[in-house]
C-alpha positions, -999 to +999 in steps of 0.1 A: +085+104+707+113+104+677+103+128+645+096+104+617+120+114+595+103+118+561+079+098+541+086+069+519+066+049+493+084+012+503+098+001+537+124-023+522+151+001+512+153+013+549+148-025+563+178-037+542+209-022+551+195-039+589+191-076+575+230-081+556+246-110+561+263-118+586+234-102+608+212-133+623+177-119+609+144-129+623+112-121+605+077-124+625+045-125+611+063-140+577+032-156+559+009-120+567-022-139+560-057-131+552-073-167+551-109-149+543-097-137+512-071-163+497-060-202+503-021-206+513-010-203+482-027-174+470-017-151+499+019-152+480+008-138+449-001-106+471+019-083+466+020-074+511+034-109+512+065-101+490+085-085+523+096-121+535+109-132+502+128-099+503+146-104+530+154-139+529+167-126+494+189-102+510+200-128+537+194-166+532+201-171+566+169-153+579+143-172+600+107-164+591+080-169+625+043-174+617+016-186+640-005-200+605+008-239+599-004-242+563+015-209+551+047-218+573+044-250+548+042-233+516+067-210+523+089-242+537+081-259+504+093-229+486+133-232+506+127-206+528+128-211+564+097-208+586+090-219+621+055-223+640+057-199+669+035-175+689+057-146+689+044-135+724+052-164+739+078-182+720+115-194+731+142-196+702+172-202+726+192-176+707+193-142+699+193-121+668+211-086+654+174-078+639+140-085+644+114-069+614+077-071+625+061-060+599+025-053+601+019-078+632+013-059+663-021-047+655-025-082+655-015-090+688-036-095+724-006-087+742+018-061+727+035-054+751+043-094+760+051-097+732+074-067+732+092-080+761+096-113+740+116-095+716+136-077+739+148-110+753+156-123+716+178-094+709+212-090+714+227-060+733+224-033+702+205-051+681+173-039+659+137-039+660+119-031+633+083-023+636+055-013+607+018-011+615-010+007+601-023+047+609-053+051+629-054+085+616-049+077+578-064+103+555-083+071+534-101+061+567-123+089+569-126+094+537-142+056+539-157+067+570-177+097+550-183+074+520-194+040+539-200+047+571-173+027+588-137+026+582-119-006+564-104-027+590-085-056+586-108-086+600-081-101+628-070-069+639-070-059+677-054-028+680-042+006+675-010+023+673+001+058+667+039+069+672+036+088+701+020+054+719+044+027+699+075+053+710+061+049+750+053+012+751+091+003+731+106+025+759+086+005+787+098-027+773+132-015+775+137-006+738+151+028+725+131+042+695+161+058+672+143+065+638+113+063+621+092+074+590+061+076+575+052+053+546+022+060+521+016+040+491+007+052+458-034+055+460-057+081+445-049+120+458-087+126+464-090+103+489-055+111+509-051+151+504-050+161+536-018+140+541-003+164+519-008+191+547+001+165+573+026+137+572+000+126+601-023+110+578-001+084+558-011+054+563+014+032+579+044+043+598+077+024+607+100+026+639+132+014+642+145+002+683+175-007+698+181-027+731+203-014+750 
C-alpha cells in the first residue's frame, strides 16, 4: 500500500490537473443518485452531485456513465454528455487518458469486474481515479455509540480501506501511485480521534496507472 499523502478538504483540486483538455476524460457514476431522498432533478442541487459539472467544466469533451436513465436525461438536457452504461460490463470501443470514479465502487457487485473493465478502457499510462467512503471513519462510531448502527448509504454493497483498494488495483493490473485522505468540514466532537489518526477521515482517494 501507497502512504496517502496528506489530507484534503475537496477532491477536485487534485482530480483537475488529470481531466485538461486534450485528455479524453471519462466520468462513472456521473448522476451519484439517491432516488430515496430526491427526484432527478433534485439530486443536482446536492451539493455530492456538483463533481460532474466540475469536470465537464474543466473539459467539455468529458463523457459522463450512469446506470440511472432519468438522471442521464437531466444531465443530457442540461448539454452535458451522459451515456446509459453498466460500468462493469460496458464496451465504449475507445480508450481514455482518465477515468474518475468517484464514490461508485461501494456500489458495485463486482469490483473487481469492474476493475478489469477499466483497465481495458485505459490507455497505456493513463489514470484512474478512485474516491470511496472510510469504513473506519471517526463519525461512524460515534453514530454507532449514539444510535446504535452506523449511517450507511441505502445501495451500498461494500467496503474498502486502502490497504485492500491498493491490493485489488494491483490484481487488476493497475499501479496505485498516490493517494490522500479527504475529510469534510463537520463538527470536531464527532471526528476527534482523526486528529490523532489520518485513519479515521472519512473518504479516501487513490490515483492508478496502467501500465
Amino acid at each position: 500500500m501507497i502512504e496517502l499523502a496528506r489530507t484534503i478538504q475537496d477532491r477536485f483540486p487534485v482530480i483537475e490537473p488529470h481531466v485538461r483538455p486534450p485528455r479524453d476524460v471519462l466520468d462513472l457514476g456521473c448522476v451519484d443518485s439517491r432516488k430515496a431522498r430526491h427526484t432527478a432533478e433534485q439530486r443536482f442541487e446536492y451539493k455530492a452531485n456538483l463533481l460532474h459539472k466540475r469536470i465537464a467544466q474543466t473539459n467539455p469533451g468529458t463523457i459522463g456513465i450512469d446506470i440511472d436513465p432519468d438522471g442521464a436525461q437531466v444531465l443530457n438536457s442540461q448539454g452535458f454528455k451522459v451515456l446509459v452504461e453498466d460500468v462493469e460490463t460496458m464496451e465504449l470501443a475507445r480508450q481514455f487518458d482518465t477515468i474518475v470514479a468517484g464514490e461508485i465502487i461501494e456500489h458495485l457487485e463486482n469490483p473487481g469486474k469492474f476493475l478489469r473493465n477499466m483497465h481495458r478502457h485505459l490507455k497505456p499510462g493513463g489514470v484512474i481515479i478512485l474516491s470511496t467512503p472510510n469504513p473506519f471513519y471517526a463519525g461512524s462510531a460515534w453514530k454507532i455509540w449514539r444510535y446504535g448502527r452506523p449511517s450507511v448509504h441505502e445501495e451500498h454493497m461494500g467496503w474498502q480501506d486502502p490497504t485492500t483498494l491498493s491490493q485489488l488495483l494491483i490484481r487488476c493490473g493497475l499501479h496505485p501511485f498516490e493517494g490522500y485522505w479527504i475529510q469534510p468540514r463537520t463538527n470536531p466532537l464527532k471526528i476527534w480521534k482523526r486528529y490523532l489518526r489520518p485513519y479515521f477521515s472519512h473518504t479516501f482517494m487513490l490515483l492508478a496507472r496502467r501500465g
